[in-house]
C-alpha positions in Angstrom: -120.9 -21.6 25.6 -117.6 -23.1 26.8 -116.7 -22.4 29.9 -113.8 -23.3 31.5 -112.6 -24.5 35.3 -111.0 -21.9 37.4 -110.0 -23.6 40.8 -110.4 -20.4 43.6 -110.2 -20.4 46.9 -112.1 -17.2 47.4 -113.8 -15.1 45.1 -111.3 -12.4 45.2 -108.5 -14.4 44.4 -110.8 -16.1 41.8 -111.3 -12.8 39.9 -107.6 -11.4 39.9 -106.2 -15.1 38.3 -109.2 -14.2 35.5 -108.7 -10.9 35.0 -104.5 -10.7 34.8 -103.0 -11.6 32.0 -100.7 -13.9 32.3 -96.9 -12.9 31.5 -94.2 -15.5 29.2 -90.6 -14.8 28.7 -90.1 -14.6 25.1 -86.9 -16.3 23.3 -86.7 -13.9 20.1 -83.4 -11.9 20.0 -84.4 -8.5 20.5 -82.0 -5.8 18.5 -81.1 -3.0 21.2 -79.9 0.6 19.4 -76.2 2.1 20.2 -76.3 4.8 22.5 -76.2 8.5 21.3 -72.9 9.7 20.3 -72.1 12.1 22.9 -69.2 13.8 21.2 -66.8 10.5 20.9 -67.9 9.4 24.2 -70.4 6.6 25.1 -73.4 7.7 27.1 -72.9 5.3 30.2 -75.2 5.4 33.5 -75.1 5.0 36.7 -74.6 1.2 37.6 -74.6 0.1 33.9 -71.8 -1.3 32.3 -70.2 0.3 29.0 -71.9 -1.1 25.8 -70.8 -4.4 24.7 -69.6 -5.4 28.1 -71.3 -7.6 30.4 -72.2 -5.7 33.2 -70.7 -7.7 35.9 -67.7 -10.4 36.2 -64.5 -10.3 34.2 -64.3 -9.0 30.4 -64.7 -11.2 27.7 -62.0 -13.6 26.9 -61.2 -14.6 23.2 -62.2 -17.9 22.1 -60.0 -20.8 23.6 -56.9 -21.4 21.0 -57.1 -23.9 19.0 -60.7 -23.3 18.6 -62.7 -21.8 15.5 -61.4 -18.2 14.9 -58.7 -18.3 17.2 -55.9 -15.8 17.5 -51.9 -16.5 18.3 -51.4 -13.6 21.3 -48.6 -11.0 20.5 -45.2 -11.7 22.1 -42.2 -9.6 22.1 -38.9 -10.3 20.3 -37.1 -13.3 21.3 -39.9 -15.2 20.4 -42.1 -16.3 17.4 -41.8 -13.9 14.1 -44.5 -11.0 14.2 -44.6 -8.1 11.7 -44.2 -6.2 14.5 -41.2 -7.3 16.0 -38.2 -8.2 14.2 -34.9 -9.3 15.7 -32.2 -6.7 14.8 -29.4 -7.3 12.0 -26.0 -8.5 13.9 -23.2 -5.4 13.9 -20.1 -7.4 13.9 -21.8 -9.0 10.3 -22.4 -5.6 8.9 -18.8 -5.2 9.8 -18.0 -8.3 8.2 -19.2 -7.9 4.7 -17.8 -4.4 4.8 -13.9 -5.6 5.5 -14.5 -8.2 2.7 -15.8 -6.1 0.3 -13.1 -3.1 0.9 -10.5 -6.0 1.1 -9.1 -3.6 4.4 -7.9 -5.8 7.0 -8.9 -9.2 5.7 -7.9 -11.5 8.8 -10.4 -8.8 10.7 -12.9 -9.0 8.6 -12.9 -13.3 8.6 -13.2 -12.9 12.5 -16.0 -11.0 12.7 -17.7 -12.8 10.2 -17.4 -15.6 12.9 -18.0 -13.7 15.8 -21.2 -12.6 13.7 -22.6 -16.4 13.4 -21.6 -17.4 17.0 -24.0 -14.6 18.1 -26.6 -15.5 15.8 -27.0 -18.9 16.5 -27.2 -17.8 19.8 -29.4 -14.9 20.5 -31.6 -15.6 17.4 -30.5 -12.1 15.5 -30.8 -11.8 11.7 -27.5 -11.1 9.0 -26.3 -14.8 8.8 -26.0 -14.3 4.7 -24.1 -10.9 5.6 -21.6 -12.8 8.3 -21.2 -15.4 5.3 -20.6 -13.1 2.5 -18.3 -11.6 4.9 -16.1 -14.3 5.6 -15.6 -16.2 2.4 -14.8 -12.1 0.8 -12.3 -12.1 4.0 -10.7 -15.4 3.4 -10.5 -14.5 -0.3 -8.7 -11.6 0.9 -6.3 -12.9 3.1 -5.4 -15.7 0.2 -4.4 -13.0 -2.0 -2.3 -11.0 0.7 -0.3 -14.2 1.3 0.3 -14.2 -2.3 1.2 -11.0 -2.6 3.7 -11.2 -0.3 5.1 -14.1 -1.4 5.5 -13.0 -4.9 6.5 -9.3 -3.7 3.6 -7.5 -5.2 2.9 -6.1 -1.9 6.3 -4.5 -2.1 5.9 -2.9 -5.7 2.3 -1.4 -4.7 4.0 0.2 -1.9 6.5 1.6 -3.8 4.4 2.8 -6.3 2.4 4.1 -4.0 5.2 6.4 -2.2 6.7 7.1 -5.5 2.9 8.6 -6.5 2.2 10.2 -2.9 5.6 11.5 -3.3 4.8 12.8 -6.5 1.4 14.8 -5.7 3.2 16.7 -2.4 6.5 17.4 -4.6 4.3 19.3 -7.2 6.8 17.7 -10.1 4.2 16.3 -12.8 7.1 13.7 -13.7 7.8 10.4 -11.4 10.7 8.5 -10.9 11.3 6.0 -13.8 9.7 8.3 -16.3 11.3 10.5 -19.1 9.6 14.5 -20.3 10.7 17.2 -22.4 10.5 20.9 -21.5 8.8 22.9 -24.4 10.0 26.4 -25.1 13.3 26.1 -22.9 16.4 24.2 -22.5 16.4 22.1 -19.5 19.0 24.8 -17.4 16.2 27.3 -18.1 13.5 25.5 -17.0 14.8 24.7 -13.9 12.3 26.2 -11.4 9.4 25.5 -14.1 7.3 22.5 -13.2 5.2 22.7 -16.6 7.1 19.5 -18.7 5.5 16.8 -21.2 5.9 13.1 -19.9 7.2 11.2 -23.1 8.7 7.5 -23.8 11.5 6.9 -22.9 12.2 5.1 -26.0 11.8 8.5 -27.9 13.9 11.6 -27.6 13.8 13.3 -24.6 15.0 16.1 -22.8 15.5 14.5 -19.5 14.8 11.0 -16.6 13.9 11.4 -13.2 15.6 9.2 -11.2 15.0 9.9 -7.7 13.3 12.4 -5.3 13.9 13.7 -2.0 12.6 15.8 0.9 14.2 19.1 2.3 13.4 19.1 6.3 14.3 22.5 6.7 11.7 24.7 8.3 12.1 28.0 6.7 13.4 28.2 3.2 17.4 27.7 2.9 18.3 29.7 -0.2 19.1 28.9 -3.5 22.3 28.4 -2.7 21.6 26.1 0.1 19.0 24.1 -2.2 21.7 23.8 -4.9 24.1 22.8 -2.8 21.8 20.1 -1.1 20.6 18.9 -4.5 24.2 18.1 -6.3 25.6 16.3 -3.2 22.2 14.1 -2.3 21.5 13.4 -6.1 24.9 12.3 -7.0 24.6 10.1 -4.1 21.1 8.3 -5.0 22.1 7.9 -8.6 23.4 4.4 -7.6 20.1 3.0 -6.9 18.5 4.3 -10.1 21.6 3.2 -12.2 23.3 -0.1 -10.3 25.9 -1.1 -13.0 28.6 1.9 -12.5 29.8 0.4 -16.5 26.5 1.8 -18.0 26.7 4.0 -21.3 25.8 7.3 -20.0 26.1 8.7 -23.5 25.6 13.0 -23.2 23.5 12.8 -19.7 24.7 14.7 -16.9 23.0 15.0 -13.3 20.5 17.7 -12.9 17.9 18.6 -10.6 14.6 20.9 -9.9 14.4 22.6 -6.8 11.6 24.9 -5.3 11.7 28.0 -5.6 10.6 30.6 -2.8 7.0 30.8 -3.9 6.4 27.1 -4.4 8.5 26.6 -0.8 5.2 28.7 0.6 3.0 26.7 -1.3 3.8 23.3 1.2 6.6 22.0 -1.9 9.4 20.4 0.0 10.9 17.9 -2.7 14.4 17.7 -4.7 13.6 16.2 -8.2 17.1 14.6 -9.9 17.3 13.7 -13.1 19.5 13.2 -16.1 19.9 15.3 -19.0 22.1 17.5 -20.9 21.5 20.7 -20.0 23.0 22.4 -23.0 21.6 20.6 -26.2 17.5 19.8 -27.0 16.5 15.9 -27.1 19.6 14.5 -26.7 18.7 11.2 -24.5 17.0 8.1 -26.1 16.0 5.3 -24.0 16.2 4.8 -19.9 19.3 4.6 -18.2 17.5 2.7 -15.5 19.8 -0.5 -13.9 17.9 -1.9 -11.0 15.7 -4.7 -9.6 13.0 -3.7 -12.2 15.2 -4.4 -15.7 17.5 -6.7 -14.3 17.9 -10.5 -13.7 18.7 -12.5 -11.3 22.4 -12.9 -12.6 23.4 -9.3 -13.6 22.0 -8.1 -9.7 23.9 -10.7 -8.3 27.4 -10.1 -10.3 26.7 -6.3 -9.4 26.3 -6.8 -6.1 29.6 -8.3 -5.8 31.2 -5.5 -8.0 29.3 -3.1 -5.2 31.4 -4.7 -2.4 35.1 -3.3 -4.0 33.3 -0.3 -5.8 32.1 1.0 -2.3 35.3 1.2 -0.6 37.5 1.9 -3.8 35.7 4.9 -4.3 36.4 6.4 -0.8 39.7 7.1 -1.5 41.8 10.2 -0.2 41.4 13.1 -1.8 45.2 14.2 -2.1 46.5 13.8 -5.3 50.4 12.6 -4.2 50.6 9.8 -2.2 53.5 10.8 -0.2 50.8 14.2 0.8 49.4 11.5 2.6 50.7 8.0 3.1 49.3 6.8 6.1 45.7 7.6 4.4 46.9 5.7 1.2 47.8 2.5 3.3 44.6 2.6 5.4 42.6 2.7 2.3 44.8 0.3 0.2 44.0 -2.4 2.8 40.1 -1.6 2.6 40.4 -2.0 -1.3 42.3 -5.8 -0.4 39.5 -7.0 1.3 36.7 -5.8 -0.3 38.7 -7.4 -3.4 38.2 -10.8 -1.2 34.4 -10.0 -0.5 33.9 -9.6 -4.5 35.5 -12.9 -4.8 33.6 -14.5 -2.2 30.0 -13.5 -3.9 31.4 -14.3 -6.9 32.4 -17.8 -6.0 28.7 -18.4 -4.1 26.7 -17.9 -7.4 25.5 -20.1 -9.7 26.5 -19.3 -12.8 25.2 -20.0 -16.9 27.0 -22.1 -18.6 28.2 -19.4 -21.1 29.4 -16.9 -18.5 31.2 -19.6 -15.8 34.5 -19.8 -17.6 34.8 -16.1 -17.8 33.8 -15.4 -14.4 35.9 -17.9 -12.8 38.5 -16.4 -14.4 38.0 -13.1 -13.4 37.7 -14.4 -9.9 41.2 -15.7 -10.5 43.1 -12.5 -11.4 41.2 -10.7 -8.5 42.8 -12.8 -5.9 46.5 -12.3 -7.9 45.5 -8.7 -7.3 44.6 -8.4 -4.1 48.2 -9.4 -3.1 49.5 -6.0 -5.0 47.1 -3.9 -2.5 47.7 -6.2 0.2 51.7 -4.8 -0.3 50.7 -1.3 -0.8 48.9 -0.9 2.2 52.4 -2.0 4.0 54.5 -0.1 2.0 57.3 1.7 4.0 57.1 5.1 1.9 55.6 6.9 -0.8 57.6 5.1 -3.8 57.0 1.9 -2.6 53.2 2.5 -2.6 53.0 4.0 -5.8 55.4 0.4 -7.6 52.0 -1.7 -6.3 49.8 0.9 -6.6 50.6 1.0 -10.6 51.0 -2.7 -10.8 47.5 -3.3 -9.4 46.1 -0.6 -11.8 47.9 -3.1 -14.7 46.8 -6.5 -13.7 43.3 -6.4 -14.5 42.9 -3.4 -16.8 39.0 -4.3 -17.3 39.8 -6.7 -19.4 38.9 -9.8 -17.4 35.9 -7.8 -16.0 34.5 -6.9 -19.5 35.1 -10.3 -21.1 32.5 -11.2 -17.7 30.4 -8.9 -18.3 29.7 -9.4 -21.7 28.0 -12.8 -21.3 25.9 -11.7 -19.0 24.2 -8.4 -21.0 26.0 -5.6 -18.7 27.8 -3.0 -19.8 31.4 -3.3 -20.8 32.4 0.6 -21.1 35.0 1.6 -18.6 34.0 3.7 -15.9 36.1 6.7 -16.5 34.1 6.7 -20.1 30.9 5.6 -18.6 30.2 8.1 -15.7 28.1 10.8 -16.0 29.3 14.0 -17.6 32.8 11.6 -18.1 33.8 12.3 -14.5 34.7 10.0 -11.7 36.7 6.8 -11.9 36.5 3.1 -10.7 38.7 0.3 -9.4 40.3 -0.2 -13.0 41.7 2.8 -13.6 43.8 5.4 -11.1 42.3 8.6 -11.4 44.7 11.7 -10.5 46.8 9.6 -8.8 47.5 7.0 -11.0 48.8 9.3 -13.2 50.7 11.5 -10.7 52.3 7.9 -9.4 53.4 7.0 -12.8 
């Protein structure tokens, strides 16, 4: 039997070292079980801690960054990207690629692009590629403004664009420049009808818008009033439609369409003048048109100076005997003189081609002889000695120097009292009424 040493002191304290067990702390993990659920909420008692907390001192910290499994901590925009916070898209960029892409304001639209990357690069905000796009749209469009300008289509897209905003309030379906027919009527007939068929103007047609114009009135003025209106205004703007006053006008006369009462309450405001013959179907063929769009260089600047004698020639007194009205006669016989000089003038400044100098030279010649014959009338001391240089500066030129001039350079070479419209009117080379009452 093995017996074993137990060191006592007393026999009491002998027997309770034997007979207690003695008591080791063990090192084995021991797996706890979750508390109840208790309706979503953890079942927590008094003086414990909730579960998965320590139950004293500060909460758990997350490992020490850097180390294994660590986390980056969140951080609000400015700052490192998250998926949760984004920096927001510049406004003046937006703006930017807008302007360039519309082409509207172009200069705007390149300063905002670099307004847009000033503030990026600064505060860190997104739409760089947008500010970018932007500005090279912007300085596209500002390159093609210039040249616009400079070559004057910026000028011909505004007037086509008046002509066609004009065109949509007037309620006519026809625009200036541009030729129609009128089924089932002659053109008088159709006056107040708006239904026509635009055609070439190469082809047959009926008749050629060549202006439009807007009646300010604020309550209806009448037929009579409209037609009165209409024949003085569209006799007047005929001369920017047609610029050469020799032009074969062949049958065309100067018509209009008017609104009528019902149209008038329908918002139309607009005159519509044209050319046509009112009494026989399809009688034009080709446009009558004379302006900056068919014309070169030479022939605008040769009319132009035929403009400066034309202008005041045709303002002439509207007595038929000069002795009616002599003082009138003289005033406007010295008007004619110098705007004789002012023809000659532009007619000296131009350059010339080669096979229409001698000619024009020539004319300019027989214009200054000429202007000496109204430069006498417009002193004469009564009516007979008026009429003697009247009637000899009728003679000197006769349209034969300005025709031999014209020809050369592809204008029209018709006289004026053939060439007018409906065969009225007269011009500088012939005398009208009085020329004939004077002789």
């Amino acid at each position: 039997m093995r017996s074993s040493r137990i060191d006592c002191i007393d026999r009491i304290d002998c027997i309770d070292r034997v007979d207690r067990p003695v008591r080791t702390r063990s090192t084995e993990p021991v797996d706890i079980p979750p508390p109840p659920d208790l309706g979503g909420r953890p079942q927590q008692s008094h003086g414990q801690a909730p579960y998965g907390q320590a139950p004293y001192g500060p909460p758990a910290q997350p490992p020490y960054p850097g180390g294994p499994g660590a986390q980056v901590p969140y951080q609000r925009w400015p700052g490192a990207y998250s998926p949760y916070s984004r920096p927001p898209v510049n406004g003046f960029a937006i703006a930017s690629l807008v302007l360039g892409i519309l082409c509207f304001l172009p200069a705007v639209g390149l300063i905002l692009g670099l307004v847009a990357l000033a503030q990026i690069s600064k505060k860190g905000e997104r739409g760089k590629g947008l500010a970018i796009a932007g500005s090279i749209l912007s300085v596209v469009g500002v390159v093609l403004l210039v040249l616009a300008v400079a070559t004057g289509g910026a000028r011909d897209f505004m007037d086509g664009f008046r002509d066609a905003a004009s065109r949509s309030r007037a309620g006519f379906p026809v625009g200036k420049g541009e030729c129609f027919n009128v089924p089932g009527s002659d053109l008088e007939g159709a006056r107040y009808a708006f239904q026509v068929d635009e055609v070439p103007c190469a082809s047959r047609h009926d008749g050629e818008v060549f202006a439009s114009f807007r009646v300010n009135d604020e309550s209806y003025p009448g037929d009579s009033g409209l037609t009165s209106l209409a024949e003085k205004k569209c006799v007047d703007l005929q001369f920017t439609y047609v610029l050469d006053t020799w032009t074969d006008w062949g049958d065309a006369d100067i018509n209009y369409f008017v609104p009528d009462r019902d149209t008038w309450r329908q918002g139309d405001r607009h005159v519509t003048c044209l050319f046509g013959d009112a009494e026989e179907r399809r009688s034009l063929k080709g446009s009558l048109r004379r302006d900056a769009t068919n014309l070169d260089a030479h022939q605008l600047a040769y009319l132009k100076a035929d403009k400066a004698l034309y202008d005041v020639y045709g303002a002439a007194p509207d007595t038929e005997r000069f002795e009616d009205d002599l003082p009138g006669h003289k005033e406007w016989a010295g008007r004619v003189e110098k705007g004789l000089a002012e023809q000659a003038r532009l007619l000296r400044a131009h350059g010339w081609p080669a096979k229409a100098d001698a000619d024009v030279t020539a004319l300019v010649g027989a214009i200054e002889q000429n202007r000496e014959h109204w430069k006498k009338a417009s002193t004469a001391e009564d009516a007979d000695a008026f009429s003697e240089h009247y009637v000899q500066a009728q003679r000197h030129i006769g349209g034969e120097r300005e025709a031999a001039a014209r020809k050369p350079l592809g204008l029209g070479t018709t006289s004026p009292r053939d060439a007018a419209p409906g065969g009225g009117g007269g011009s500088h080379e012939d005398g009208g009424g009085e020329a004939d009452a004077a002789v």
